[in-house]
Every structure is written in structure tokens, then in C-alpha cells.
TIMI-2910 file (N, C-alpha, C, CB; in pm, 1 decimal, decimal comma, always signed):
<rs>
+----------+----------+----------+----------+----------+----------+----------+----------+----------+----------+----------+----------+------+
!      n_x !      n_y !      n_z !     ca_x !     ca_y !     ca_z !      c_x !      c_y !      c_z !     cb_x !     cb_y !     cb_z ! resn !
+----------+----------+----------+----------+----------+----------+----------+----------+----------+----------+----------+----------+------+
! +20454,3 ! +16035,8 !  +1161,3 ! +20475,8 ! +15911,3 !  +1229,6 ! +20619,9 ! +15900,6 !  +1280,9 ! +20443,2 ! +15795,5 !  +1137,5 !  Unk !
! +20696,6 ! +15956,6 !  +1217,2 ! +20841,4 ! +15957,8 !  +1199,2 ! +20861,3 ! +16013,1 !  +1359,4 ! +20906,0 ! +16065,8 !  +1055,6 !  Unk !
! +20852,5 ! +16101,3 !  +1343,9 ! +20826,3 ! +16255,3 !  +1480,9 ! +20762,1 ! +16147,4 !  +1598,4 ! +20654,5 ! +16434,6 !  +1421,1 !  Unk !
! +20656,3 ! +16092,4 !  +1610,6 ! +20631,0 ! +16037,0 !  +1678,6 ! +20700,6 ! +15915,6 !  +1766,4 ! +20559,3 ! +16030,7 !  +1629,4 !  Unk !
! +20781,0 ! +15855,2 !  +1696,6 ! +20858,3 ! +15735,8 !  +1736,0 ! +20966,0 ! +15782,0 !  +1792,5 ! +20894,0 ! +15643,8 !  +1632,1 !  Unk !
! +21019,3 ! +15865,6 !  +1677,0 ! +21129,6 ! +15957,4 !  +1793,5 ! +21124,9 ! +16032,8 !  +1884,6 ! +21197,3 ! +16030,5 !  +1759,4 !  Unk !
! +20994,6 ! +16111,7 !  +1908,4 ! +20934,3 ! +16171,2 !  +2042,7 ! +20950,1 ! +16022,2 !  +2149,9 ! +20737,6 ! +16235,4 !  +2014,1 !  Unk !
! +20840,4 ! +15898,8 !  +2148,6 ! +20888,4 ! +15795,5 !  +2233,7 ! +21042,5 ! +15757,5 !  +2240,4 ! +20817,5 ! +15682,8 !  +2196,2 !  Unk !
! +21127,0 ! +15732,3 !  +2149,2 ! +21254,1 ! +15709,3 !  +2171,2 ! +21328,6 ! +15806,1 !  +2291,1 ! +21314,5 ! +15723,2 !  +2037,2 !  Unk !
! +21336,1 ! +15929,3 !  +2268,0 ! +21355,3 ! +16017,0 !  +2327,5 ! +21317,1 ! +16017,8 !  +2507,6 ! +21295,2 ! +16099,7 !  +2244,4 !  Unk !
! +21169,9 ! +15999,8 !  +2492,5 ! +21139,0 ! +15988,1 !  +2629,3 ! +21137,8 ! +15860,5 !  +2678,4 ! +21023,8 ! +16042,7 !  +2657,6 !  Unk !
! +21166,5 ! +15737,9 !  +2611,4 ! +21250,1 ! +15611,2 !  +2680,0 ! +21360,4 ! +15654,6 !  +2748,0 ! +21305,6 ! +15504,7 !  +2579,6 !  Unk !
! +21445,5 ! +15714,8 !  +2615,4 ! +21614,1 ! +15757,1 !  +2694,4 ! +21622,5 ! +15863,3 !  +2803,4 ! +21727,4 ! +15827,0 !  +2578,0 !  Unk !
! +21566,0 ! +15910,9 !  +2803,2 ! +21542,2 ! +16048,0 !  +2901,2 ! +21523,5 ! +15937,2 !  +3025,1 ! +21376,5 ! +16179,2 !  +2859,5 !  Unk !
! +21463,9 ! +15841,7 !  +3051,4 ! +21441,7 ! +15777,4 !  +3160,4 ! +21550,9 ! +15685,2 !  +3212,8 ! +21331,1 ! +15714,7 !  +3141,1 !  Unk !
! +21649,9 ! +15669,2 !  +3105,6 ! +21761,8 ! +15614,9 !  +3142,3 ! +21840,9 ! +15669,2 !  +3266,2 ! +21833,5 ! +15618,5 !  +3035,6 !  Unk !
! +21809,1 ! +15809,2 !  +3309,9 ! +21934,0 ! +15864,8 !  +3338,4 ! +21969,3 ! +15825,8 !  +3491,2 ! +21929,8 ! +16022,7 !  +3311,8 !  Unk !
! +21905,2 ! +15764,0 !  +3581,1 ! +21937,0 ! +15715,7 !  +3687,4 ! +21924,2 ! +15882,6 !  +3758,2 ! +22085,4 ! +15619,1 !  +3682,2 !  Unk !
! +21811,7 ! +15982,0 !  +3732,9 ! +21805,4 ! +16041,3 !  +3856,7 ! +21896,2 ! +16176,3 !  +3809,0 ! +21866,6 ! +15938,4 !  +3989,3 !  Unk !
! +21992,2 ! +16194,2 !  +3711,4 ! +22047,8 ! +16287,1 !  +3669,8 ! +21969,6 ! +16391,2 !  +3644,1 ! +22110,2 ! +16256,4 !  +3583,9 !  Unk !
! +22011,4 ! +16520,8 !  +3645,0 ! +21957,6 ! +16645,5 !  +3639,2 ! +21944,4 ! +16672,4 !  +3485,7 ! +22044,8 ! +16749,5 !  +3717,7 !  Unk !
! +22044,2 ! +16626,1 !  +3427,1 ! +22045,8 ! +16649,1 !  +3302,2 ! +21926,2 ! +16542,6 !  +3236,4 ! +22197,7 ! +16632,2 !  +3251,7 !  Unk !
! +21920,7 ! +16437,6 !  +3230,4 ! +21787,5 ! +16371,1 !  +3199,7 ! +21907,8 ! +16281,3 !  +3127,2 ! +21634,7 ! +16459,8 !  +3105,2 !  Unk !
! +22050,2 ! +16308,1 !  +3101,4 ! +22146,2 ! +16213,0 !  +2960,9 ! +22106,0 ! +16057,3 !  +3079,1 ! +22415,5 ! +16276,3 !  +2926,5 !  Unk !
! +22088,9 ! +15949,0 !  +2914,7 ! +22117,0 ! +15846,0 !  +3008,8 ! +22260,5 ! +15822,4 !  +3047,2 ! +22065,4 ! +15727,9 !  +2959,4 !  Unk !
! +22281,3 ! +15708,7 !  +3106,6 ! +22421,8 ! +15648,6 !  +3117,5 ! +22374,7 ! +15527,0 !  +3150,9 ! +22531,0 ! +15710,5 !  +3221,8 !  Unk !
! +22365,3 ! +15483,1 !  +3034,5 ! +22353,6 ! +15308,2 !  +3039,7 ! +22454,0 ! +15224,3 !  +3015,5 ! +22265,6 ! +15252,9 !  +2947,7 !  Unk !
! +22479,5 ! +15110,0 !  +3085,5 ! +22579,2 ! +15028,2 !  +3029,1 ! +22578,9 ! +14930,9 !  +2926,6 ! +22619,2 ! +14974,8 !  +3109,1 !  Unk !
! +22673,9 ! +14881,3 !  +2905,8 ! +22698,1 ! +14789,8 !  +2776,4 ! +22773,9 ! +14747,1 !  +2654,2 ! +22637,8 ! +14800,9 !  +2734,6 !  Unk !
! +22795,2 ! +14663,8 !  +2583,0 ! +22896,6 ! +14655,6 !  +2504,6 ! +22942,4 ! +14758,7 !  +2434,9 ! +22879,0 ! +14575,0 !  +2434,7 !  Unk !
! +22844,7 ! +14869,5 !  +2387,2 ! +22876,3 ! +14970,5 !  +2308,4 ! +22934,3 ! +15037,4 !  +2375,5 ! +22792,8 ! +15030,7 !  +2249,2 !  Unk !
! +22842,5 ! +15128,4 !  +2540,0 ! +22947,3 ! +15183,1 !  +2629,8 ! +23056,7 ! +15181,8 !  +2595,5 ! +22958,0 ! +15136,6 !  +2735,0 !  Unk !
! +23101,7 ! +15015,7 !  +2679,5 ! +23212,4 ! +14949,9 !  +2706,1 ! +23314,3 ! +14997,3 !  +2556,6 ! +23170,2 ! +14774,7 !  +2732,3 !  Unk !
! +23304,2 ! +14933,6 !  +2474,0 ! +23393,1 ! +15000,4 !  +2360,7 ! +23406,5 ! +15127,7 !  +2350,7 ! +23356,2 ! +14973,1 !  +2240,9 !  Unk !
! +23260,8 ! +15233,3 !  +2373,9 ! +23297,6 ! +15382,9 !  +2340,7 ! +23396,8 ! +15406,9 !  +2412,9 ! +23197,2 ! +15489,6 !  +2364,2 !  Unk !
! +23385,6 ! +15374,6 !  +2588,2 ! +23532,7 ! +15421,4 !  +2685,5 ! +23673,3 ! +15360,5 !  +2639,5 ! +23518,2 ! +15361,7 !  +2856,2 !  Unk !
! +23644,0 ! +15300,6 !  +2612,6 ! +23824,6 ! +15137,2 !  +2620,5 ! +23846,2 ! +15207,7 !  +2477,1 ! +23782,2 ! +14854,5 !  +2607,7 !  Unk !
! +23821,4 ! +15241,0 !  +2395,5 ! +23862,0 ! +15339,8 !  +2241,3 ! +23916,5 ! +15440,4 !  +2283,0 ! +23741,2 ! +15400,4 !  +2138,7 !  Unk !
! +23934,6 ! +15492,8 !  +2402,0 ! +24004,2 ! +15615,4 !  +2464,1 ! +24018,8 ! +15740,1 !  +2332,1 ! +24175,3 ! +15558,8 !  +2530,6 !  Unk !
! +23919,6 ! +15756,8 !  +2286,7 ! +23859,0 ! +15852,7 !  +2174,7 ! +23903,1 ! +15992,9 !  +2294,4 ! +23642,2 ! +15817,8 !  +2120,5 !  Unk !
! +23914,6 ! +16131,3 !  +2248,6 ! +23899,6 ! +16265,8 !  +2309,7 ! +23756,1 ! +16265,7 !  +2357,1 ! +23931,6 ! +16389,2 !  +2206,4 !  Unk !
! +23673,8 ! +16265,9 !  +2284,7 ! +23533,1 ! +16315,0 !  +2275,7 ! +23475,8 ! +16209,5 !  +2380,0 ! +23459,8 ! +16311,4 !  +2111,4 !  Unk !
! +23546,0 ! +16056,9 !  +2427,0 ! +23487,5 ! +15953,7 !  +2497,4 ! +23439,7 ! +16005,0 !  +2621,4 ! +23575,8 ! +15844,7 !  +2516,6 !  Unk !
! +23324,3 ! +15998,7 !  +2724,7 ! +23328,3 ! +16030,9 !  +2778,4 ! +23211,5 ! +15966,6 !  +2914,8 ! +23348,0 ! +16123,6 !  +2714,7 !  Unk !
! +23175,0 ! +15924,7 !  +3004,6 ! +23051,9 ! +15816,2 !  +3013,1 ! +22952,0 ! +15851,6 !  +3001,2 ! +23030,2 ! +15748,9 !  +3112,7 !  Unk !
! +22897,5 ! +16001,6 !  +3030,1 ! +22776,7 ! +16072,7 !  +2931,7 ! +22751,9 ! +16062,6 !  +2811,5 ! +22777,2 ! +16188,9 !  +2923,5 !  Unk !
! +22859,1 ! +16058,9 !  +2738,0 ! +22807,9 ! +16020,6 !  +2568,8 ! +22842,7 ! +15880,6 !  +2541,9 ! +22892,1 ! +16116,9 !  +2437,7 !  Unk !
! +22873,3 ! +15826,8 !  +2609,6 ! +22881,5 ! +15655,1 !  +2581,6 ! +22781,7 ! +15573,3 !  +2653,1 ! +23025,1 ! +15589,0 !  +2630,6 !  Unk !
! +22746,0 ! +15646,2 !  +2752,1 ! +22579,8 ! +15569,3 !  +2814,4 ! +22497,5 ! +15648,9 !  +2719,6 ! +22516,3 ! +15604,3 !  +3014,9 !  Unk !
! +22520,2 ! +15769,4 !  +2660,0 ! +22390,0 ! +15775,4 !  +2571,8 ! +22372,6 ! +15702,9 !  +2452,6 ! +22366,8 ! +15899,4 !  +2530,5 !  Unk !
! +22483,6 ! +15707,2 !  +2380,6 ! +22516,6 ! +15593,0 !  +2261,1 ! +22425,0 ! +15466,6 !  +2299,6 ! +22698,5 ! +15540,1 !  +2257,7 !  Unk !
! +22478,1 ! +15470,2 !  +2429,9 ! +22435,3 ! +15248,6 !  +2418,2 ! +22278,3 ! +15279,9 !  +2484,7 ! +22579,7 ! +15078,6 !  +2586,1 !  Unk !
! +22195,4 ! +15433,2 !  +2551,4 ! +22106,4 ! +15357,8 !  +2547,7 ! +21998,3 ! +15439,5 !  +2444,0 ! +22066,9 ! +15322,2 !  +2691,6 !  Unk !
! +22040,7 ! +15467,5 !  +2319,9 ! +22034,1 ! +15452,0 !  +2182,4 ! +22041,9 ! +15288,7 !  +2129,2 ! +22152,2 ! +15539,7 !  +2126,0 !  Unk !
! +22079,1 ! +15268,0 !  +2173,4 ! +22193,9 ! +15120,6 !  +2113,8 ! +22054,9 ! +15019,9 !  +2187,1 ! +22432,1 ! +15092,1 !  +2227,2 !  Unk !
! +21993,4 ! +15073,2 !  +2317,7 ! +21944,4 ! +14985,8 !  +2358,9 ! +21798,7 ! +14963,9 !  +2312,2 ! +21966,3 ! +14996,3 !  +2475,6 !  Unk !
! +21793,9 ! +15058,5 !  +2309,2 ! +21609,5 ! +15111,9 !  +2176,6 ! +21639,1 ! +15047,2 !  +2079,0 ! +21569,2 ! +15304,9 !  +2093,6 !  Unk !
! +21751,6 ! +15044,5 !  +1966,7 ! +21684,5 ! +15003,7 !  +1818,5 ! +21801,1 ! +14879,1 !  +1797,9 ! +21686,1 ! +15156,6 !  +1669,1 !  Unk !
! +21895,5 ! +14853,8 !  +1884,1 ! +21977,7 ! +14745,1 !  +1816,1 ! +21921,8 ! +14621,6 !  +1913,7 ! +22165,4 ! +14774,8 !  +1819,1 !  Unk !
! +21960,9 ! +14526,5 !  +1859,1 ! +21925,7 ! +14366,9 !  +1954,3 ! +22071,1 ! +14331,1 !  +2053,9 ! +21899,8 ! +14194,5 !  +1811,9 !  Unk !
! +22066,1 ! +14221,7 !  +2139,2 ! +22197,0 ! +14227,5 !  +2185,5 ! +22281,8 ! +14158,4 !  +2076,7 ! +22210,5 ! +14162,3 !  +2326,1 !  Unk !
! +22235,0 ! +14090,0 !  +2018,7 ! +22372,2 ! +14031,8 !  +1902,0 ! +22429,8 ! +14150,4 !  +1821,5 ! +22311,1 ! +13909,4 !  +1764,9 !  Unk !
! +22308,6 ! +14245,9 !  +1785,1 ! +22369,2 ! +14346,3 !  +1680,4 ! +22480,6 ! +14433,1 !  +1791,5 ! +22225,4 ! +14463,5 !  +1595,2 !  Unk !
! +22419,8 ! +14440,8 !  +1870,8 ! +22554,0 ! +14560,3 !  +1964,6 ! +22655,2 ! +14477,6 !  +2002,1 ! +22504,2 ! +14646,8 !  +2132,7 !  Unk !
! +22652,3 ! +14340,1 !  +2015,4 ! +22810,9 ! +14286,1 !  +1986,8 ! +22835,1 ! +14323,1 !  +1888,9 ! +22850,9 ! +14148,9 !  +1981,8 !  Unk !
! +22834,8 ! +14323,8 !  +1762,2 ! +22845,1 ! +14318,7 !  +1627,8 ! +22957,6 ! +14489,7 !  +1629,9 ! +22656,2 ! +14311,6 !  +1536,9 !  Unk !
! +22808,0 ! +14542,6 !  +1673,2 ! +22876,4 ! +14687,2 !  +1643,9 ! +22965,3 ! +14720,3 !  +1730,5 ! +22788,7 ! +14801,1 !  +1642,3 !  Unk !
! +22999,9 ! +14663,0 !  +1869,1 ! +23083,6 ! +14723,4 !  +1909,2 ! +23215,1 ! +14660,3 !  +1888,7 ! +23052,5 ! +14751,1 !  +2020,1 !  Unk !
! +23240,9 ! +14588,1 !  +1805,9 ! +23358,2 ! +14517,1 !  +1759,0 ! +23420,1 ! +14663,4 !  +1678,4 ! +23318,0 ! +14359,5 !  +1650,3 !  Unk !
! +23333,2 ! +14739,1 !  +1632,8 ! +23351,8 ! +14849,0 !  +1533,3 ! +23412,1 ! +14967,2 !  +1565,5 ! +23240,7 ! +14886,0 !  +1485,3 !  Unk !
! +23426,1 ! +14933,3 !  +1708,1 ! +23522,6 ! +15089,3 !  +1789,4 ! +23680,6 ! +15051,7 !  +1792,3 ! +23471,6 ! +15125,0 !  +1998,8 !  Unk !
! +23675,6 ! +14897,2 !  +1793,9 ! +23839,9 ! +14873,1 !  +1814,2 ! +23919,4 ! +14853,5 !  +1669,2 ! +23867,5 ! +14721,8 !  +1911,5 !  Unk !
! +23793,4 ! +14746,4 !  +1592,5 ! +23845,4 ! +14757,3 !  +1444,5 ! +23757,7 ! +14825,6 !  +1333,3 ! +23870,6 ! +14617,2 !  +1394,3 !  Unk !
! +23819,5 ! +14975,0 !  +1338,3 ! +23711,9 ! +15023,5 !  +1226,9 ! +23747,3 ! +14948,7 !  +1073,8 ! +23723,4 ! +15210,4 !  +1209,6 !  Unk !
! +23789,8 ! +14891,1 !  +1047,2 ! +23848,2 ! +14835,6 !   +937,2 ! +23707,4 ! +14726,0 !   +936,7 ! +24027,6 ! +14772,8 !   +957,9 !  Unk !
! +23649,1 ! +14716,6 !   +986,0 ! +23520,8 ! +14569,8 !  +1046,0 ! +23428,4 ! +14654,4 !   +948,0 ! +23443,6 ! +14546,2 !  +1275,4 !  Unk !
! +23434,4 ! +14770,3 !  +1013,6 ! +23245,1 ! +14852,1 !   +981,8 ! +23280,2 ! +14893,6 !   +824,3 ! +23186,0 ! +15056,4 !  +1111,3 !  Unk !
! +23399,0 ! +14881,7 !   +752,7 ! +23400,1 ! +14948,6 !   +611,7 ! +23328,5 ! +14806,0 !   +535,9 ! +23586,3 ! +15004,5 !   +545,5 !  Unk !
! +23425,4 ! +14684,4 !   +614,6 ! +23406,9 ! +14601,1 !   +538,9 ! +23213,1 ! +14496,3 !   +489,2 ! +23523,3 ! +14530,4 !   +605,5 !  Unk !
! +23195,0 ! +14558,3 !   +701,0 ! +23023,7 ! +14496,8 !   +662,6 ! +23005,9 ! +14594,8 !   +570,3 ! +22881,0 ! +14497,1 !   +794,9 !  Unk !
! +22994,8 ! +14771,5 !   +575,2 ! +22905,6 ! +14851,1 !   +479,0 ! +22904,4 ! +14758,8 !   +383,4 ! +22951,8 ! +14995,2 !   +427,5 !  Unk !
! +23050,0 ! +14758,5 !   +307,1 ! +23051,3 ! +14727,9 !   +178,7 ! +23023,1 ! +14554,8 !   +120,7 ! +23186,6 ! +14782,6 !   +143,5 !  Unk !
! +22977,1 ! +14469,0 !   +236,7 ! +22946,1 ! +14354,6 !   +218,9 ! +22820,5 ! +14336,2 !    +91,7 ! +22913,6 ! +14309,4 !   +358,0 !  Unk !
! +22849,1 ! +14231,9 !    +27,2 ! +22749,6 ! +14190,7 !    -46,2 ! +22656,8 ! +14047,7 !    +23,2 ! +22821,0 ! +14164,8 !   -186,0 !  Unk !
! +22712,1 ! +13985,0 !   +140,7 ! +22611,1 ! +13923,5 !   +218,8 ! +22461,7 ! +13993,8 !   +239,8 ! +22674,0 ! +13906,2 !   +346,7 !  Unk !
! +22376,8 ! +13901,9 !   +204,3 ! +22253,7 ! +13942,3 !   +309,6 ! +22202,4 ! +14017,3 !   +427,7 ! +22229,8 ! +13871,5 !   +347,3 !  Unk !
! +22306,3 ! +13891,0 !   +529,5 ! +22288,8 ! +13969,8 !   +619,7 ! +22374,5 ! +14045,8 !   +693,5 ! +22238,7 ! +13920,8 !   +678,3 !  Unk !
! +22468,6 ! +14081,6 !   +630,5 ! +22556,3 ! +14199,3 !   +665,5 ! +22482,0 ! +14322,3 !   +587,1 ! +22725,1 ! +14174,8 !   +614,1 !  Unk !
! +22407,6 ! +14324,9 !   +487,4 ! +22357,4 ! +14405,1 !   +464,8 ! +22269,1 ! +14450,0 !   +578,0 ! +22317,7 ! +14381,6 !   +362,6 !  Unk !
! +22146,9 ! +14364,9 !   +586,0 ! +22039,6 ! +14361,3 !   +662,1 ! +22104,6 ! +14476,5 !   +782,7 ! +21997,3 ! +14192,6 !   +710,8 !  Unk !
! +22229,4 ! +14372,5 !   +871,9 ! +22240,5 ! +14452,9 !  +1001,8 ! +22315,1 ! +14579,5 !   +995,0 ! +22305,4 ! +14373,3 !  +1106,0 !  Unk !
! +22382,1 ! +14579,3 !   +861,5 ! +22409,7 ! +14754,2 !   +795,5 ! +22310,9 ! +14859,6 !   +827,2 ! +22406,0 ! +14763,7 !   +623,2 !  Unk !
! +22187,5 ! +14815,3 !   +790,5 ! +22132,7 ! +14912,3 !   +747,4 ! +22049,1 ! +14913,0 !   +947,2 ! +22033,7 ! +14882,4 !   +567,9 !  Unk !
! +21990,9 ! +14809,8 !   +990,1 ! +21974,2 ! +14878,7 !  +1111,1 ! +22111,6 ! +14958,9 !  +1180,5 ! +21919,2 ! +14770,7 !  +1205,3 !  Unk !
! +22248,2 ! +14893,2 !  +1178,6 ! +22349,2 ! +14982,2 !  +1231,7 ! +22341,4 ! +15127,4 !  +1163,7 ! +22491,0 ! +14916,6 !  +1209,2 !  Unk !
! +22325,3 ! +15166,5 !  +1060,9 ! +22320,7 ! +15292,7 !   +985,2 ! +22224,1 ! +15382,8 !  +1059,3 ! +22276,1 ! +15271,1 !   +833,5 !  Unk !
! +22066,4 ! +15306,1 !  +1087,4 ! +21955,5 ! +15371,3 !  +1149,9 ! +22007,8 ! +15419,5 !  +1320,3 ! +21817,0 ! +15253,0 !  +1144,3 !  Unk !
! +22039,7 ! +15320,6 !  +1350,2 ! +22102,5 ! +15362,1 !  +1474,5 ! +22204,5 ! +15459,4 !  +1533,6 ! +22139,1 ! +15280,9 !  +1502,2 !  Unk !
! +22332,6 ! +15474,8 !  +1443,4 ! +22413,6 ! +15567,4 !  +1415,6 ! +22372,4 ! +15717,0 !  +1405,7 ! +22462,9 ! +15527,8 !  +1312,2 !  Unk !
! +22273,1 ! +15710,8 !  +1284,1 ! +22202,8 ! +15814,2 !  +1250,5 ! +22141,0 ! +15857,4 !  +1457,2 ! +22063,2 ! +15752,7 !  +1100,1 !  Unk !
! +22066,6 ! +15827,0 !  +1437,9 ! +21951,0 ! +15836,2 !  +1573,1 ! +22031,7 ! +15876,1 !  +1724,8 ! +21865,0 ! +15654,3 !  +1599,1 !  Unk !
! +22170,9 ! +15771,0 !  +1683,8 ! +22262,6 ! +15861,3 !  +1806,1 ! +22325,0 ! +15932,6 !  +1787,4 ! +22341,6 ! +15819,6 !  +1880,3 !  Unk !
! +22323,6 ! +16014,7 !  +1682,1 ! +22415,3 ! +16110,2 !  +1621,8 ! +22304,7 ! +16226,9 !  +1660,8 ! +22464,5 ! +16083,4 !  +1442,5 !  Unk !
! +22198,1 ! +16197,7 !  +1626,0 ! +22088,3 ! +16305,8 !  +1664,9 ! +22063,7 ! +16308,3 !  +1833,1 ! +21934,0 ! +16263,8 !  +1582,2 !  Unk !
! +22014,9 ! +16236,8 !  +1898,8 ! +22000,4 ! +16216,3 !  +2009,3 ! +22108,5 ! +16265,8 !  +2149,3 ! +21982,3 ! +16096,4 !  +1987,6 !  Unk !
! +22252,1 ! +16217,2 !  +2104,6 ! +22338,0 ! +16247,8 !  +2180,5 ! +22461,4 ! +16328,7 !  +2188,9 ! +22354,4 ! +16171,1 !  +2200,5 !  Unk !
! +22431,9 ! +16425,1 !  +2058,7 ! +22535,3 ! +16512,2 !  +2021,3 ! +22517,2 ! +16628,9 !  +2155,1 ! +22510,5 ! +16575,1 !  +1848,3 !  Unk !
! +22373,0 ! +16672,2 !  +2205,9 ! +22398,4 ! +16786,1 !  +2347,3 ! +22486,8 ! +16743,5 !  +2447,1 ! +22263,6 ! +16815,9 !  +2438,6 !  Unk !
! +22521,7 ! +16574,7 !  +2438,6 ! +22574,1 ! +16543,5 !  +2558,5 ! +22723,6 ! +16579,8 !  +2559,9 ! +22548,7 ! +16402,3 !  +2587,6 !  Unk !
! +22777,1 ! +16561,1 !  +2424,1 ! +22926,8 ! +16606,9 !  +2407,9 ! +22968,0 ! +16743,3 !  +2379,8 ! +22984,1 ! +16538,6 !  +2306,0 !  Unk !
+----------+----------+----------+----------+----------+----------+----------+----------+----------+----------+----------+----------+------+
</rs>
């Protein structure tokens, strides 16, 4: 079942790409937006439109505000992990799923 969802995930994002040869999406959005403005080495708009449209499959738009607060202050994302709130847990653990999924998904692009 697992295989399956991520087979559809996959061929959602593949459709992102606006026509690219490569099939990477490049979607926009808050996450984008933070992956570039973090002026990271590795930043790049191929792997930051793939991030966000990862980001756009499994997070909501409140959660990708959330998370992209997390590129400028990583000091944010130690503190939700380690939250004992509810729902900082809660959106932990979809941010964790998501992370995971673009870590898999968009590592060919970098």
C-alpha cells in the first residue's frame, strides 16, 4: 500500500514540472520561497520547487507556513520536535513524514 501512494505521489510531482525534460517539478511557495532566501550551497530552484511540490502533496497551507519559518530559524524546528504540546506534536510528525518523502523524492534533483 505504502509503494502505492508513493508511486501516485511521485506521478502527481512528475506533473509539476511545467513541460521540463527532466519531469523535476518547480513549484512555488512558502517552502520554495525560504529554500532560495536561506542562500544554502545546495539551494537551487530545481530542488526547492521540488521540496515545495512535496510540500504541496502532504503538508496543508498553514503547515508550510509553519515549516517554512524553519529555514530561517532552525532553532524553531528543534524546539517544535521537542515540544510537549499536542499540537506541535501532531504537526511534527506530519513535518517529519514530509521531510522524509522529500528527502526521498528530490535528492536526483541536487
Amino acid at each position: 500500500m505504502r509503494y502505492l501512494i508513493f508511486i501516485g505521489i511521485l506521478m502527481g510531482l512528475s506533473s509539476c514540472g511545467g513541460g521540463r525534460p527532466s519531469g523535476v517539478p518547480n513549484a512555488q511557495g512558502p517552502i520554495s520561497s525560504a529554500c532560495m532566501a536561506a542562500d544554502r550551497s545546495a539551494a537551487s530552484p530545481a530542488l526547492c520547487g521540488c521540496v515545495q511540490g512535496v510540500a504541496n502533496q502532504t503538508l496543508s497551507g498553514r503547515d508550510q507556513s509553519r515549516a517554512a519559518k524553519f529555514f530561517e530559524e532552525p532553532q524553531l524546528a528543534q524546539d517544535t520536535r521537542q515540544s510537549d504540546n499536542p499540537s506541535s506534536e501532531a504537526f511534527w510528525k506530519r513535518y517529519k513524514g514530509f521531510s522524509e518523502l522529500a528527502t526521498q523524492v528530490c535528492v536526483p534533483v541536487a
